[in-house]
N, C-alpha and C positions, 0 to 999 in steps of 0.2 A: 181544582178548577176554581178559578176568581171569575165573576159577572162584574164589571162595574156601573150600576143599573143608574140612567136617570130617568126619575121617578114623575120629573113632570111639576105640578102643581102639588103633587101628594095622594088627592085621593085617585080612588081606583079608576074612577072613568077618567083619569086627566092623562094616566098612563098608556104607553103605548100596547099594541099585545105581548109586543116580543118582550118589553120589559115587564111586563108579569108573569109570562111563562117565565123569564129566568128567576124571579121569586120562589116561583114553585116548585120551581127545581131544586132549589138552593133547601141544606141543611141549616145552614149560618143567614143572618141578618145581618150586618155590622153597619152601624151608621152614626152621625150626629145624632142627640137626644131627640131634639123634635123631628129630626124627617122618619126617627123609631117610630113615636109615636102617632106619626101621621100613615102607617102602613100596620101597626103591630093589630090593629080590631081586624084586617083584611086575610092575613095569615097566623091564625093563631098555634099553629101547631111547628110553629120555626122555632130554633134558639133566636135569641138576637142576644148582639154586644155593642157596647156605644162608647163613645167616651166624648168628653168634653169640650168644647170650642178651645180651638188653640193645641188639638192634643191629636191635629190631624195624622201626622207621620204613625205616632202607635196606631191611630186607627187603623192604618195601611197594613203593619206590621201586625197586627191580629190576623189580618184575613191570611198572611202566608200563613204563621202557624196552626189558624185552621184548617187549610189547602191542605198543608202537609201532615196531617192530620188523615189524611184521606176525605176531609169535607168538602161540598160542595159551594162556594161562599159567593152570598152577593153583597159588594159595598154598596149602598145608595146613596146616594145627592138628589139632590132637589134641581130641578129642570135639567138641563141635559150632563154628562157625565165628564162633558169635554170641556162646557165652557163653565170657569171657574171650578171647576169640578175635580173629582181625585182618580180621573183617569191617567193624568202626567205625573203625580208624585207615586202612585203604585208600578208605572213604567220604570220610571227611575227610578227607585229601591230595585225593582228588578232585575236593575242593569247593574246593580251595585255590590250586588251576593247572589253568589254564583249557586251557593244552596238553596235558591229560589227558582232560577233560571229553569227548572224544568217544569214551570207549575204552570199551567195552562190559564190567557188572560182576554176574554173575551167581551168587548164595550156595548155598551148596550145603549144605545142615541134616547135623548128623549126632548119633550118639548120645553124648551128654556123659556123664563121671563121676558124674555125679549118678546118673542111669539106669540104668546099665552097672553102677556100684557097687550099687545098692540092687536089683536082681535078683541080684545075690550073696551079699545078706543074707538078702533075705527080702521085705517090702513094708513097709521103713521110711516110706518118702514116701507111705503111703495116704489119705494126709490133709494138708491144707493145708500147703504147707511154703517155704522158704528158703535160700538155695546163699549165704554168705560163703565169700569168699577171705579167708586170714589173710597173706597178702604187702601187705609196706607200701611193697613200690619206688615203688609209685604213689597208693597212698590212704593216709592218715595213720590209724596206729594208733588216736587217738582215734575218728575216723569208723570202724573198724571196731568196737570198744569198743560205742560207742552201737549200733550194729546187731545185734551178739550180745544186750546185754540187751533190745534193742526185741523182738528173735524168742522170749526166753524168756518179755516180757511177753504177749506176743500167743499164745503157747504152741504156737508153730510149729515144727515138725518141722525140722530144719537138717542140709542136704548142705554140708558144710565145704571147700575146697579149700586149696592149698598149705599144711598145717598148718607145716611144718616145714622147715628148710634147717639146710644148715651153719653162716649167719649166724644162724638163727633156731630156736636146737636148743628153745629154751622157750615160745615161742607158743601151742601145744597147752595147756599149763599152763595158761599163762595166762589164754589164753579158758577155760577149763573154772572156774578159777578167778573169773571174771566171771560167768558164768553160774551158777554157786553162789550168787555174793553177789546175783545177780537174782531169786530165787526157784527155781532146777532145785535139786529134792530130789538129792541125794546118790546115792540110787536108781535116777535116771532111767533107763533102757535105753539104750544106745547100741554102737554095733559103728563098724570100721573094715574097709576093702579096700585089701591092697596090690597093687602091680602089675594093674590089674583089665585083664582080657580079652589078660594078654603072659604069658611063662612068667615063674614062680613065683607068680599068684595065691595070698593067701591071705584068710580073712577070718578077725574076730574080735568075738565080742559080748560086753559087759560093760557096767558101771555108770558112771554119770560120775564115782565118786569113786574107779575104776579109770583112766576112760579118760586122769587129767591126769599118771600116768605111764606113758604108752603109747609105747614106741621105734614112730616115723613119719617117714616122711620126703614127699618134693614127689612121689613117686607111689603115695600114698595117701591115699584119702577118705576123712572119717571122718563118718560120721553122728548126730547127738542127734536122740531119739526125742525126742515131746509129753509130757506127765505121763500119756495114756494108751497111748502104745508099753510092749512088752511083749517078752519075751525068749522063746521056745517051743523045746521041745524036743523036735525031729521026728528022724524015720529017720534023714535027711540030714544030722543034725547041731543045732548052733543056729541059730533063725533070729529075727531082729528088727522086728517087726512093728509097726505102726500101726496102730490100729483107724478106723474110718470113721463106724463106730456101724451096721451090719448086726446086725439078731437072731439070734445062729446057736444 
């Protein structure tokens, strides 16, 4: 039996129930290094195995040979299992060897950065919206390119993911700077969350002709509001909103 659990933010209360019961259940851990050690103080009495950024496919290939093993295995990812996550490369291996095809695989939904980030802004996503990742290890810059102006033409709200790396300190820029030349006013609303739901949360709201020099790195989200998002200034601080089109 394969789980492929998303874990959410990491810590235990960010998770869902269903995906800790499948923890508990699980014999096997298998994950990237840090979403290991963001769950390994919560269950101490699991194996866990991990391997390295870039060395996803073995990850996948571990949990059948513990499956068939007769173990119980859960993959984890960080927010949901589906989006970016290693629910579709463990389906596909799947599909690929037929000495797998009998091993039972059941996903486990959790709260992605999208979600998790835009309750710490405010209600960026209240309206129609758009999750790009700006990593290109696997889709070609160009394809992402076209995606950022298709969302600003369609004038959709956009949850951003991996803005930024040590290979990729200018991405952020860059798309900010496509989305300029697509038609997003200068103005637009937009905020970002770092570290969202682990220690040192912070967020931040500003304009897009702030956000394309904004220091960000691979754990923070960064959101662009539609041309009708709006920046509000509550008790709590600032919050970044989308409007839905309610009379208030």
């Amino acid at each position: 039996m394969i789980y492929i659990v998303g874990i959410g933010p990491g810590k235990t209360n960010g998770m869902t129930i269903e995906a800790r019961a499948a923890l508990e259940a699980s014999d096997v851990i298998v994950g990237y290094g840090v979403y290991i050690d963001l769950v390994r103080e919560s269950f101490p009495n699991k194996e866990f195995a991990q391997t390295s950024m870039g060395k996803e496919i073995e990850r996948c290939k571990l949990c059948f040979d513990f499956a068939l093993q007769g173990k119980t295995v859960s993959m984890i990812c960080s927010g949901d299992a589906g989006v970016y996550g290693m629910a579709e490369p463990i389906l596909s291996l799947q599909n690929e060897n037929s000495a797998w095809q009998g091993v039972e695989i059941s996903i486990i939904p959790g709260v992605t950065a999208a979600t998790s980030g835009a309750a710490e802004l405010g209600a960026p996503l209240n309206h129609d919206f758009c999750v790009i990742s700006l990593s290109d290890l696997l889709t070609p810059w160009e394809i992402i390119e076209r995606r950022l102006q298709a969302a600003i033409t369609g004038d959709f709200a956009i949850a951003i993911y991996n803005p930024s790396s040590h290979k990729r300190a200018d991405y952020l820029k860059k798309a900010c700077e496509i989305m300029l030349k697509a038609g997003a006013s200068p103005e637009r609303a937009c905020g970002y969350v770092q570290n969202i739901g682990r220690s040192g949360t912070r967020t931040c709201t500003c304009m897009l002709c702030e956000l394309q020099n904004a220091l960000v790195d691979m754990f923070t989200t960064v959101f662009i509001g539609n041309s009708q998002s709006q920046i509000l200034k509550t008790p709590a601080g600032t919050k970044l909103i989308t409007k839905r089109g309610y009379k208030i």
